[in-house]
Backbone as CSV, one residue per row, in Angstrom:
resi,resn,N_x,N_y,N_z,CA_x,CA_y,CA_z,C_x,C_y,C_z
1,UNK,-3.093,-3.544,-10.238,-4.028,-2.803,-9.423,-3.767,-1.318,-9.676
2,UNK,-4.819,-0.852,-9.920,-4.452,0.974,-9.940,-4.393,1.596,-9.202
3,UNK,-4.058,2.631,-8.970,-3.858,3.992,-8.014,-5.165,4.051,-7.897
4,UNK,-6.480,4.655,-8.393,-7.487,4.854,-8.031,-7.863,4.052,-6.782
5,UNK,-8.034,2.262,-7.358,-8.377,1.202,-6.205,-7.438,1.609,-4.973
6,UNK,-6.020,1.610,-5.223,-5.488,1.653,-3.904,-5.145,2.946,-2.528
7,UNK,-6.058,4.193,-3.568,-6.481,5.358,-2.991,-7.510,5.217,-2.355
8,UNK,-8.680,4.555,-2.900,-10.023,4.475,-1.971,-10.027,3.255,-0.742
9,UNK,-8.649,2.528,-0.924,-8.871,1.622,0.190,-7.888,1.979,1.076
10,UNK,-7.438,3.048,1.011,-6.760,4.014,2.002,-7.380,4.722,2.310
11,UNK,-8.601,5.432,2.073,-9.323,6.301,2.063,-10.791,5.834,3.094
12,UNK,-10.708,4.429,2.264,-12.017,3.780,3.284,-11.556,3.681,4.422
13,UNK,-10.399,3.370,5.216,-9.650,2.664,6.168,-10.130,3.954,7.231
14,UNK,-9.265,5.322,6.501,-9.684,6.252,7.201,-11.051,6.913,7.334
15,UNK,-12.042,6.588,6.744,-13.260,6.779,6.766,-14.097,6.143,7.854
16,UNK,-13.368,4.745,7.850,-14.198,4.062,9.015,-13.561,3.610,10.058
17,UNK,-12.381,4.575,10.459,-11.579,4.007,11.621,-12.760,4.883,13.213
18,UNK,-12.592,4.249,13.635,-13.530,4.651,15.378,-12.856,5.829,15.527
19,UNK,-14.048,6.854,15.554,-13.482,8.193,16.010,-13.255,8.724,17.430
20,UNK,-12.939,7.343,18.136,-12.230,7.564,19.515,-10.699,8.007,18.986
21,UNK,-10.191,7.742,17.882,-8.928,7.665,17.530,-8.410,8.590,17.167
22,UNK,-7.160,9.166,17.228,-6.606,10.343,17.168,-6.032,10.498,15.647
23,UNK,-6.230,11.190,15.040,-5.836,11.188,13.442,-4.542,10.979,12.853
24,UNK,-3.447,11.212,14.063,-1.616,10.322,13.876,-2.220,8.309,13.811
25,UNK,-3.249,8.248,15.169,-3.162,6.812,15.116,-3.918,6.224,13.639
26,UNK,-5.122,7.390,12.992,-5.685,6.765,12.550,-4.937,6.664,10.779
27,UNK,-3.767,7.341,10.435,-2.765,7.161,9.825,-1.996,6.001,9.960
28,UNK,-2.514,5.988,11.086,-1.160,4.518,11.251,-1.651,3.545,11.616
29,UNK,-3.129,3.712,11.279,-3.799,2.191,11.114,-3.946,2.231,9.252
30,UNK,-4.157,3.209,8.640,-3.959,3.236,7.462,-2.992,2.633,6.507
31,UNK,-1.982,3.359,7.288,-0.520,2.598,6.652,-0.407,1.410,6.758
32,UNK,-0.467,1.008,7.907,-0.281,-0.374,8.632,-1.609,-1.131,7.570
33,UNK,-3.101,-1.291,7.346,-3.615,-1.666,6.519,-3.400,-1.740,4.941
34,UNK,-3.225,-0.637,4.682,-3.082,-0.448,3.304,-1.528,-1.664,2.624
35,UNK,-0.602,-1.497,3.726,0.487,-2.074,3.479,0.482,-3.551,3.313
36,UNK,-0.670,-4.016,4.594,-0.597,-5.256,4.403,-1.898,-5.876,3.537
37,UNK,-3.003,-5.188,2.761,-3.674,-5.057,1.546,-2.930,-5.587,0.610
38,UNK,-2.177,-4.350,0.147,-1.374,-4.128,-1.194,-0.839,-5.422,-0.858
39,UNK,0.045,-5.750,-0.246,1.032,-7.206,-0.380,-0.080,-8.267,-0.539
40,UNK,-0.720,-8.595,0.294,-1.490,-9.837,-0.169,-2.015,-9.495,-1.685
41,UNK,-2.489,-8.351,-2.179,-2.516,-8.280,-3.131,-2.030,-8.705,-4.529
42,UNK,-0.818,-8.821,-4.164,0.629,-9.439,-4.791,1.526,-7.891,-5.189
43,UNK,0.941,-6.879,-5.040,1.436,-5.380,-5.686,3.391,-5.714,-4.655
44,UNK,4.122,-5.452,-5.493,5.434,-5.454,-4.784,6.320,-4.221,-4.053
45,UNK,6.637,-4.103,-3.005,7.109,-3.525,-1.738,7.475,-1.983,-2.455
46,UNK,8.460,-1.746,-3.431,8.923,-0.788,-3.760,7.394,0.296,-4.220
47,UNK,6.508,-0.714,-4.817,5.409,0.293,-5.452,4.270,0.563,-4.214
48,UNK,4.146,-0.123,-3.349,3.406,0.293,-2.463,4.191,1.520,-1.471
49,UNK,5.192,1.207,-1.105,5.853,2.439,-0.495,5.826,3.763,-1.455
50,UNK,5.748,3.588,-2.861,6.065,4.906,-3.674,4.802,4.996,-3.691
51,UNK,3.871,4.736,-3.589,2.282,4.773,-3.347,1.975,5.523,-2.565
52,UNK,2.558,5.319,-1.240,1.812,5.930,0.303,2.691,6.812,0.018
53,UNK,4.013,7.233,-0.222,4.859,8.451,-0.170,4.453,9.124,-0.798
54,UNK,4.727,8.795,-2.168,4.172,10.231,-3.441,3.043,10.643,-4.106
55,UNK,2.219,9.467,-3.489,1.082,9.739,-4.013,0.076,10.106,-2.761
56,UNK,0.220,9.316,-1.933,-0.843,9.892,-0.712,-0.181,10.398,0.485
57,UNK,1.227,10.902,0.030,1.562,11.819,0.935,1.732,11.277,2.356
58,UNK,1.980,10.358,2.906,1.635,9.846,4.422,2.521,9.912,4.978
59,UNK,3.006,9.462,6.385,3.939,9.717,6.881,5.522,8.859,6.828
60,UNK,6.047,9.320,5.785,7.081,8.424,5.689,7.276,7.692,6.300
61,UNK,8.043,8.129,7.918,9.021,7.614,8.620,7.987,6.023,9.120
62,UNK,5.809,6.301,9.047,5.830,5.042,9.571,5.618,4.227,8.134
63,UNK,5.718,4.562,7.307,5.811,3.539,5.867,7.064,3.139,5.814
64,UNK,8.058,3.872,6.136,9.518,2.873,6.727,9.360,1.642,7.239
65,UNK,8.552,2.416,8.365,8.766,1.235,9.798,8.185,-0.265,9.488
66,UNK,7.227,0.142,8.443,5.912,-1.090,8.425,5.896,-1.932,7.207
67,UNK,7.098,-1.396,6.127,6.956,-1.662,4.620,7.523,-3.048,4.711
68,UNK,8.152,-3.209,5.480,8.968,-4.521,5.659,8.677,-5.594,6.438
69,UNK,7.312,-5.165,7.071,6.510,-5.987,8.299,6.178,-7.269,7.486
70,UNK,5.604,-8.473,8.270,5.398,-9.378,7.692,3.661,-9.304,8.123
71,UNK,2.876,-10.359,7.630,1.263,-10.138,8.086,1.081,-10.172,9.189
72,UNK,1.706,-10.874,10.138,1.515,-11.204,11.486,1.857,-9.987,12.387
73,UNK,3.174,-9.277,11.587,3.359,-8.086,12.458,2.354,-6.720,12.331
74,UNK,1.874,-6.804,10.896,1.121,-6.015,10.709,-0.216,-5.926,11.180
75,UNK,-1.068,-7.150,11.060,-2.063,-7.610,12.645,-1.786,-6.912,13.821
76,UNK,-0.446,-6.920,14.231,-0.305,-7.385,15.708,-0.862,-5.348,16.038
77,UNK,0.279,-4.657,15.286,0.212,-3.048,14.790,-1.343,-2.485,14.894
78,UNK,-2.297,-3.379,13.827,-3.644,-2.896,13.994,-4.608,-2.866,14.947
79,UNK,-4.088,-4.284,15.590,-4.710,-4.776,17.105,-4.508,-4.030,17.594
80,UNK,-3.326,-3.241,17.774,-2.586,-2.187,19.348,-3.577,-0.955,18.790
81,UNK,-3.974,-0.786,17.519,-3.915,1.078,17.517,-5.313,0.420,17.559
82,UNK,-6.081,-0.525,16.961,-7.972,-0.636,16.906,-8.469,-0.716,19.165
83,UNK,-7.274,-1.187,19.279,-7.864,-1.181,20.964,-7.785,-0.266,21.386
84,UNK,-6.780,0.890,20.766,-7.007,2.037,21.945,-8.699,2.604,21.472
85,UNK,-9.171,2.584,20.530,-10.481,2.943,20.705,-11.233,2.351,21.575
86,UNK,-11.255,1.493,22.138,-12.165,0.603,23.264,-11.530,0.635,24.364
87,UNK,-10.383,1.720,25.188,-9.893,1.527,26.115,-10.624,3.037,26.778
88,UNK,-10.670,3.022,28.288,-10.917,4.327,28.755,-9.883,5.425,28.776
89,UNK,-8.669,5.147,28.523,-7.764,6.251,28.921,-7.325,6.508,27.211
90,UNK,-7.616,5.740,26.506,-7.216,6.221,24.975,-5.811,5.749,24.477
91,UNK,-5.309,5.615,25.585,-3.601,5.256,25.232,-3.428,3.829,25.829
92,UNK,-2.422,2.970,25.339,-1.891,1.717,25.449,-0.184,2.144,25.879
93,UNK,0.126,1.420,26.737,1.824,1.295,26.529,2.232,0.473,25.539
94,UNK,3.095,0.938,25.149,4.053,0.283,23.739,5.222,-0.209,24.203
């Protein structure tokens, strides 16, 4: 898979995330997508992290947090940040 493909589907993510969403969350529905993309993809852990780091610049510390997630956790991640757009107060407890 190339850099190009896996730039625009980082790119789409943030293009069409609900602009109730605050641009930290909507990073970190990015990451959190893109991460669990690339793996089903079959692309392997080390190159997707050097992906979101050096190439699209993102926020390390949550490409840490998430590089190692499994699909289910990574779901669970998108669920929490896609609901705060449909909530009235904007925020969820974590």
């Amino acid at each position: 898979m190339n850099k190009i493909f896996m730039n625009g589907y980082y790119q789409g993510v943030i293009e069409v995330a609900p602009a109730s969403l605050s641009a930290a969350k909507v990073e970190e529905l990015a990451i959190a997508m893109t991460i669990q993309h690339l793996r089903h993809a079959g692309i392997k852990v080390s190159t997707i992290h050097d992906f979101l780091i050096f190439d699209i610049q993102a926020n390390e510390r949550l490409v840490n947090n998430y590089i190692n997630d499994g699909a289910a956790e990574l779901e669970e991640v998108q669920a929490k940040i896609l609901s705060l757009a449909f909530t009235k107060k904007g925020s969820i407890d974590q």
